[in-house]
C-alpha positions, 0 to 999 in steps of 0.5 A: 532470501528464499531460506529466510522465507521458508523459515517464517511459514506463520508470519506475515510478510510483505515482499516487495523489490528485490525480493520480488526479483530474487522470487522470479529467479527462483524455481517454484518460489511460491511454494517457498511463501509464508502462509501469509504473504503480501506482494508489491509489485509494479507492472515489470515486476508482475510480468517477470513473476507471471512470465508474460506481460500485463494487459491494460484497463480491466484486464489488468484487474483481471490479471491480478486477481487470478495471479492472486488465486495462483500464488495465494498471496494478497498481489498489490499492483502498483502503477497510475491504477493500483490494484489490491486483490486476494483474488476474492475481494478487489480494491482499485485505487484510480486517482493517478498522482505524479507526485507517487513517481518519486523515487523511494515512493513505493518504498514508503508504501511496502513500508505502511503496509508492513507497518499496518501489518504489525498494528494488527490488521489482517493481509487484504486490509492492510494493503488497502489501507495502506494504498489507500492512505499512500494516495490520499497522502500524495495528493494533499502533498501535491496540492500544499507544494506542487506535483514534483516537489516532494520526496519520498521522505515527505510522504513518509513523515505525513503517513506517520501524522496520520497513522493512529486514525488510519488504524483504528478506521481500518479496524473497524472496517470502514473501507466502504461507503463514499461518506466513510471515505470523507471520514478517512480523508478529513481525519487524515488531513486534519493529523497532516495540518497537525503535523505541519503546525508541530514543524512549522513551531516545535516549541509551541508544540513541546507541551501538547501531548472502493471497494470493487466486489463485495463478497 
């Protein structure tokens, strides 16, 4: 992996799971980042990469902004709290949702962020983004069937409804005011019912085509 790593400098990469354990195996890993790169951990995987534990409350805000700045990457530290910093610009995302602690949950995140990435947007923007959308996703599912009935799968299929709106929002930047992120959220909920309509009658369907620190 770390081979792999080295040998793409220019491109953006999301690393997230194993590859943050094979990271914190290796000697000296950050030099072996690309120029641009994105990690996804939880609070474990934080630690064993920090080689100390991860404080609670605004320390842990503070822990993941400086580790940013150290490893010069954009750190998504995930938990009931997830944090998005490149260490100058911080966002938190503070709605915990049990429904996000299903298995394969964080997977699908790594993915829409790798996913936003491809569309064009830049590290910091990507990962907010794509928190941003995994949350509200989480809790529009837990309210349509309940806090411990989706999968993984679910979250993954109600992301892709949503995708285009979340692109071309996050393209323009609008990640700021409490209306614009009204705007995000009926937008996306709206892709979502459209979504659910096309499952619930795919025959009918055939024709139709916080931000914490501004700097």
């Amino acid at each position: 992996m770390i081979a792999t790593l080295r040998n793409a400098r220019s491109i953006t990469t999301v690393i997230d799971a194993d590859g943050l354990n094979a990271l914190s195996r290796t000697e000296a890993w950050r030099d072996a980042l690309p120029t641009k790169t994105i990690l996804t951990p939880h609070d474990g995987e934080a630690a064993r990469l920090a080689g100390g534990v991860v404080p609670s409350g605004a320390a842990r805000v503070a822990f993941a902004e400086r580790h940013a700045r150290e490893w010069g990457t954009v750190v998504v530290l995930k938990g009931a709290v997830t944090v998005v910093t490149d260490g100058k610009k911080t966002y938190v995302h503070d709605q915990p949702n049990p429904t996000l602690g299903i298995g394969g949950s964080g997977d699908v995140l790594g993915g829409a962020i790798a996913a936003l990435v491809a569309r064009g947007l830049a590290p910091l923007a990507a990962a907010a983004t794509g928190v941003w959308a995994h949350g509200r996703v989480g809790a529009l599912l837990a309210s349509e069937i309940g806090e411990s009935g989706a999968l993984a799968t679910d979250i993954a299929d109600a992301l892709l409804a949503g995708a285009q709106d979340l692109v071309s929002l996050a393209q323009t930047e609008r990640l700021r005011s409490v209306a614009e992120r009204e705007l995000r959220a009926f937008r996306l909920e709206r892709a979502l019912n459209h979504h659910r309509e096309r499952r619930s009658h795919p025959r009918a369907s055939q024709g139709r085509h916080h931000r914490r620190g501004e700097g």
